[in-house]
C-alpha positions as CSV (number, residue, x, y, z in Angstrom):
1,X,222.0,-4.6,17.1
2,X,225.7,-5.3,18.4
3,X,226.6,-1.6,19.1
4,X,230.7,-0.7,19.7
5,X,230.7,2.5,21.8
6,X,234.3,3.6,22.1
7,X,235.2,5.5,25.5
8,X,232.0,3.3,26.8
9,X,233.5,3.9,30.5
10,X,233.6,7.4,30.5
11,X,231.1,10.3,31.4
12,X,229.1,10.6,28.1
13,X,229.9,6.8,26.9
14,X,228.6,5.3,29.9
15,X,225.7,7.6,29.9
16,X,225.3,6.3,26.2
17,X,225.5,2.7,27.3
18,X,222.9,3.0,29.6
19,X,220.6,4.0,27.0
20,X,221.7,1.8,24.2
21,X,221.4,-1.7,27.0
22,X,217.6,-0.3,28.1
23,X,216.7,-0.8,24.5
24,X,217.8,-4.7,24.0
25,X,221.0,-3.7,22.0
26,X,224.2,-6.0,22.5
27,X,226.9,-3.7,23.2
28,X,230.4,-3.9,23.1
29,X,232.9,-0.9,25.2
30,X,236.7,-0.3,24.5
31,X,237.9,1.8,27.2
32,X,241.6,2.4,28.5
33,X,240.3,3.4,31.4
34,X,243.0,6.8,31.8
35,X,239.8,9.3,32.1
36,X,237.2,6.3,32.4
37,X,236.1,4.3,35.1
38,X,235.2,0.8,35.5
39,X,232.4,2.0,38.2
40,X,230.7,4.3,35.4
41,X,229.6,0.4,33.5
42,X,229.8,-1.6,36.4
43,X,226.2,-2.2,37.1
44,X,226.2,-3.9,33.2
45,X,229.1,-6.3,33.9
46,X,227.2,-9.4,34.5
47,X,225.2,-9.1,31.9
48,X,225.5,-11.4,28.9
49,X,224.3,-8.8,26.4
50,X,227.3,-6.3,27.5
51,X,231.2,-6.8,26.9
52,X,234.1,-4.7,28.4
53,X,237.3,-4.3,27.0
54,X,240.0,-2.4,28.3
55,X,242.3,-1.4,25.7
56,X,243.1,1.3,23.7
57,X,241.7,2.7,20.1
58,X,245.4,2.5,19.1
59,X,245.7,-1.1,19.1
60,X,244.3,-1.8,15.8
61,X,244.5,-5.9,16.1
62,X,242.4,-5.4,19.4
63,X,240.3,-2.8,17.1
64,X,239.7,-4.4,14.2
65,X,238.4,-7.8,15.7
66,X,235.6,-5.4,17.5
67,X,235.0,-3.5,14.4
68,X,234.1,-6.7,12.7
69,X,231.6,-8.3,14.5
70,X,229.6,-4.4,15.1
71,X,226.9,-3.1,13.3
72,X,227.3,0.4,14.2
73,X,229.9,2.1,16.2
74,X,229.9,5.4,18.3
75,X,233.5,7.1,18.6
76,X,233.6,8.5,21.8
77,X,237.2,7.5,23.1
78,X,239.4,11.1,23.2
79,X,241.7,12.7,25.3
80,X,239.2,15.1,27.0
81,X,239.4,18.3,29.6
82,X,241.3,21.3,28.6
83,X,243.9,20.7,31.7
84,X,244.7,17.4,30.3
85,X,245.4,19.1,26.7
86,X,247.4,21.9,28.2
87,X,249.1,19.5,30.2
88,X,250.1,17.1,27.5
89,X,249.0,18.2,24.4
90,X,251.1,15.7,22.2
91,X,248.8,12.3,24.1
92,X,245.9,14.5,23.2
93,X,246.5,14.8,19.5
94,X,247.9,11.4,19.0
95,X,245.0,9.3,21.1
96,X,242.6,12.2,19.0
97,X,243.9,11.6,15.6
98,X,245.2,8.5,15.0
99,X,242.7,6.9,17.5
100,X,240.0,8.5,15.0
101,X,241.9,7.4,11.7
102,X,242.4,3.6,13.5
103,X,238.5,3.7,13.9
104,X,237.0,5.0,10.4
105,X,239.5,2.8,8.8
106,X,238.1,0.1,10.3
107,X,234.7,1.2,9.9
108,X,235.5,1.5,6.0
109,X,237.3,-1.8,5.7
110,X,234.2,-3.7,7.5
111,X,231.4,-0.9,6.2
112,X,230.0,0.1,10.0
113,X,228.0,2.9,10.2
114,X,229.8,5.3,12.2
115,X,228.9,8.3,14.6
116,X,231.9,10.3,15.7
117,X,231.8,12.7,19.1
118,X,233.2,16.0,17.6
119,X,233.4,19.0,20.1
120,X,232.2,22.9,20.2
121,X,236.0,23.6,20.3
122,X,236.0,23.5,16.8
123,X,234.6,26.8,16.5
124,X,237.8,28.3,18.7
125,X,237.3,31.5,19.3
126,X,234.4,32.5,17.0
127,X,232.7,35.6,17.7
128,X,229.8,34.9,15.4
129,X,227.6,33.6,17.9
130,X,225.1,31.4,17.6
131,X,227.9,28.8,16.0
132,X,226.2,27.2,12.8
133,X,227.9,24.3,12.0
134,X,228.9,25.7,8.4
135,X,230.3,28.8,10.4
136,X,233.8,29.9,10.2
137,X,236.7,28.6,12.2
138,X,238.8,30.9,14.3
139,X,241.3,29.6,16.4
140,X,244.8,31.1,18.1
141,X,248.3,30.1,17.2
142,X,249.5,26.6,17.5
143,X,252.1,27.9,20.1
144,X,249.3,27.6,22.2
145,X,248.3,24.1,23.1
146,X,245.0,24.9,24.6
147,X,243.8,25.0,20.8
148,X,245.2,21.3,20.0
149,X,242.2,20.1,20.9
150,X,240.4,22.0,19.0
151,X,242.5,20.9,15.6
152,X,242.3,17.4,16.6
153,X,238.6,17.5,16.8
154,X,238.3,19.3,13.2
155,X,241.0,17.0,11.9
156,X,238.7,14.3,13.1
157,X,235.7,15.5,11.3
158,X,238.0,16.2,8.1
159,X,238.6,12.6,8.0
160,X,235.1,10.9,8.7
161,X,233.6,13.7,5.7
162,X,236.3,12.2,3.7
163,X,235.4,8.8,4.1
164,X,231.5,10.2,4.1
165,X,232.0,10.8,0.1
166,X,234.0,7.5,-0.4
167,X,230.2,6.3,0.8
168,X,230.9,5.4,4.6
169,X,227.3,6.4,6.1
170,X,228.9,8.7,9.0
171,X,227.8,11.9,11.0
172,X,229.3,14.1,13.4
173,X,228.2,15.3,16.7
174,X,229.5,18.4,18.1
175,X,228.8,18.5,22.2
176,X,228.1,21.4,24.1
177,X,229.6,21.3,27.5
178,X,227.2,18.3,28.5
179,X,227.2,17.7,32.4
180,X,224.9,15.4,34.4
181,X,225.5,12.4,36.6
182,X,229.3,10.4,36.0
183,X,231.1,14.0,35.9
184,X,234.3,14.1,36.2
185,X,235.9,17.3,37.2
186,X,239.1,16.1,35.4
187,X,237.0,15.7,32.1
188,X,233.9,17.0,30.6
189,X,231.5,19.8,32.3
190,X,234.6,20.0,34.7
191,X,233.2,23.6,35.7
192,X,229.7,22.1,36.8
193,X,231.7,19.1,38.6
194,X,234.5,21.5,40.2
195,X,231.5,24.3,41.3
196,X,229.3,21.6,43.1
197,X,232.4,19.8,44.7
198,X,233.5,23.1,46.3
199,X,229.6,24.0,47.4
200,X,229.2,21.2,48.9
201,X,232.7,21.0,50.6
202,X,232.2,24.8,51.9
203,X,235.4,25.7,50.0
204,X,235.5,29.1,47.6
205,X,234.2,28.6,44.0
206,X,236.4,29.0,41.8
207,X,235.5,31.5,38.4
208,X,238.4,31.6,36.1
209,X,238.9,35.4,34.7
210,X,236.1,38.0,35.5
211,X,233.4,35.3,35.1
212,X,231.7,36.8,32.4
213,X,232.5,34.3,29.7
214,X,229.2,32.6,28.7
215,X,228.6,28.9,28.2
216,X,225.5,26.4,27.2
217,X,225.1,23.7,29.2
218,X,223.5,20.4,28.0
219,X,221.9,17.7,30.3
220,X,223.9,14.2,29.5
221,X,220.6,12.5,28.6
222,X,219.7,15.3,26.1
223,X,223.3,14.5,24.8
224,X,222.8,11.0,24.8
225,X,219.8,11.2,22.5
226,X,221.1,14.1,20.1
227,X,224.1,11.2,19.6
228,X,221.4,8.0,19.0
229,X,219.6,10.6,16.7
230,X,222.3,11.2,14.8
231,X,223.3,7.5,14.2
232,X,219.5,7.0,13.5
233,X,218.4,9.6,10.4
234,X,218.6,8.8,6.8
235,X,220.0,12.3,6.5
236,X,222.2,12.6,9.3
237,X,224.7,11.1,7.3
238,X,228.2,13.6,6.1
239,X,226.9,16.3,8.2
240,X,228.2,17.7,11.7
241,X,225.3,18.2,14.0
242,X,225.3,20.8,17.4
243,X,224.3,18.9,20.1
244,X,223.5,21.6,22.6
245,X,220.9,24.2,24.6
246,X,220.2,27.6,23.0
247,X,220.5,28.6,26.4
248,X,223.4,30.6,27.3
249,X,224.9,31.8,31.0
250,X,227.7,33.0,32.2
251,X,230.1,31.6,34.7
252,X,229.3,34.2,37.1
253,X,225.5,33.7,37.1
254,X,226.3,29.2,37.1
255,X,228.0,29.5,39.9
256,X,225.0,31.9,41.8
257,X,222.9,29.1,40.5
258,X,224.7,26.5,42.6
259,X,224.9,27.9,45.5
260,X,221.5,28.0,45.3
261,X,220.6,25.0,44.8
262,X,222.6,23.3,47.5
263,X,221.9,25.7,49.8
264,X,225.7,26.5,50.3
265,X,227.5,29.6,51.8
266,X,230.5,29.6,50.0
267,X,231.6,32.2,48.6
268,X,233.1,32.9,45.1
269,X,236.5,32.9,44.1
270,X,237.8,34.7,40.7
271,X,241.2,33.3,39.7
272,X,243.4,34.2,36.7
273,X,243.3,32.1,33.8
274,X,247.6,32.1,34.0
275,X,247.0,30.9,37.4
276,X,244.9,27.8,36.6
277,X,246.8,26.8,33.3
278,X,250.2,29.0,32.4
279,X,250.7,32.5,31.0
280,X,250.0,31.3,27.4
281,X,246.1,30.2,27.9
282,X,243.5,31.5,26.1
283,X,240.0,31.2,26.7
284,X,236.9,31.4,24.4
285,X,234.8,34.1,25.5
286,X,231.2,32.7,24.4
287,X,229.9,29.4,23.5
288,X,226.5,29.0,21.8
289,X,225.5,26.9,19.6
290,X,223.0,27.1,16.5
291,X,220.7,24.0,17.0
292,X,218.5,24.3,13.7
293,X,220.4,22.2,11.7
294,X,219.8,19.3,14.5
295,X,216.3,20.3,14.8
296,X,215.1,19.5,11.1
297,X,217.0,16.5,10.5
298,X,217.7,14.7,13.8
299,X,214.0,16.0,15.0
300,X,216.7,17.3,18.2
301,X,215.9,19.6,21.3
302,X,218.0,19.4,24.7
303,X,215.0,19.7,26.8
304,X,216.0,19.5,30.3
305,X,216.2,23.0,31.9
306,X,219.7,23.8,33.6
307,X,217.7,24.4,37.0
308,X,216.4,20.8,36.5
309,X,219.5,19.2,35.2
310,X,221.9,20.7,37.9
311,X,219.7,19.2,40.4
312,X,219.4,15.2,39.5
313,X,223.6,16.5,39.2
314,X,224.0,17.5,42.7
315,X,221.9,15.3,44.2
316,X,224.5,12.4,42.2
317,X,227.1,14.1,43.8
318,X,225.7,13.7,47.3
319,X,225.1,10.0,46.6
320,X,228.4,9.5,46.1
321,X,229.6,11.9,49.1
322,X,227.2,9.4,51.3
323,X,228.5,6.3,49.5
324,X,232.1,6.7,50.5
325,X,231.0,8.1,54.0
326,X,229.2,4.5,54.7
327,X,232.1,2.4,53.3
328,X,234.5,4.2,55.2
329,X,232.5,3.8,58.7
330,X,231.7,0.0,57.5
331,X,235.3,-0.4,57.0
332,X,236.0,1.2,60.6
333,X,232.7,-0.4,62.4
């Protein structure tokens, strides 16, 4: 198939790329580049079955002529990581948004099945845990930017199910803070990326609040095929799947984990969520998702164990530490 894969560059995108070039697809990645990187798809460059493009989702001429020669599309581009949405929530909302509407109108006009890359920030601040994804929303006032995101992604979903019962055969995806190899501590599973940085620096780990807040994390390759799944099933389409672990651990106990794992002595550092991101944050105090509804139609189950996952992540991370340690003394020698 000629696959588009929007945000292609990025963490999860690339990861996705990967994946989709190992089975023989031609695929296609729009990228701006502002969280993505050219190094994350670099490897697929030369090939003749892979094309880069770096634009934005909000140029609809650039857009459209993509949308028309694909014969499925996976939305991934979006302003991602909740410092960039604190910091500038109104690029958030308008890349999240309108870059969404450009997409599905596209899809419509050319009739591409479509999955979109929704987010457990829909849920907010939801205290009936596990999240189903027919669950209640409950999210804090909009005077608080931190829950932009979390609107943007819902209003994203709104539109695909609208188009969904005009006929367009798209499904939703809704990722549970996914980590793995390509993190980027400015983007997604920035707590993973940010904790093994520090370990392996010797610098403090940094827990926002008491630590206590709970999370489930999801290996990017379980990710990655929760996302093909969904794009796959007869009945995947108009519904909103959690793509996630059933797992859940608090911050507290993740960063114990890491410090085990390489070895580190660095100790841990609890700082004040005003500190990190301005008197007005608010934090979500547990994130776990429901994964039944993924489980009987997708045939879904995240089956990397953290302990297994956070390894092949660390390791990546010393790769790269070792990389840029030989170019520099190549560049010196």
């Amino acid at each position: 198939m000629h696959i588009l894969v929007t945000g292609g560059a990025g963490f999860i995108g690339s990861n996705l790329v990967d994946l989709l070039m190992a089975q023989g697809h031609e695929v296609t990645v729009i990228d701006n580049l502002l969280t993505g990187k050219v190094d994350n798809i670099a490897h697929h460059l030369e090939n003749e079955c892979f094309h880069f493009v770096n634009d934005s989702i909000l140029n609809m001429n650039t857009l459209e002529r993509l949308v028309r020669h694909a014969e499925l599309i996976y939305h991934l581009a979006a302003v991602v990581g909740v410092k960039y949405v604190v910091q500038d929530p109104l690029s958030g909302i308008i890349t999240n948004v309108r870059g969404t509407e450009n997409v599905l109108e596209m899809a419509f006009r050319y009739w591409v099945r479509t999955v979109i890359a929704s987010s457990s920030e829909v849920y907010g601040k939801s205290t009936a845990v596990p999240w189903h994804e027919e669950g209640d929303r409950l999210l804090g006032p909009t005077s608080v930017a931190r829950w932009s995101y979390a609107d943007s992604k819902a209003i994203d979903e709104y539109v695909a199910f609208a188009y969904a019962r005009r006929g367009l055969p798209v499904s939703a995806v809704r990722y549970f803070n996914a980590y793995g190899p390509r993190l980027d501590a400015r983007g997604y599973g920035s707590v993973i990326a940010r904790f093994i940085t520090q370990a392996l620096n010797g610098e403090p780990l940094t827990v926002y609040g008491d630590g206590q807040q709970t999370r489930s994390f999801t290996y990017v390759a379980d990710t990655v095929a929760g996302t093909v799944q969904a794009a796959t099933a007869a009945d995947a389409v108009g519904q909103a799947f959690n793509i996630g672990t059933e797992r859940e651990i608090t911050i507290n106990e993740l960063a114990q984990l890491v410090l085990r794992l390489t070895g580190s002595t660095s100790e841990i550092a609890h700082v004040p969520y005003r500190t990190a991101f301005g008197p007005q944050f608010e934090e979500t105090r547990r994130r776990l998702p429901d994964t039944s509804r993924a489980r009987e139609i997708l045939n879904f189950e995240a089956r990397t164990l953290l302990e297994e996952g956070l390894g092949k992540t660390i390791n990546w991370f010393q790769e790269q530490v070792s990389n840029v340690f030989n170019n520099t003394s190549e560049r010196h020698s």
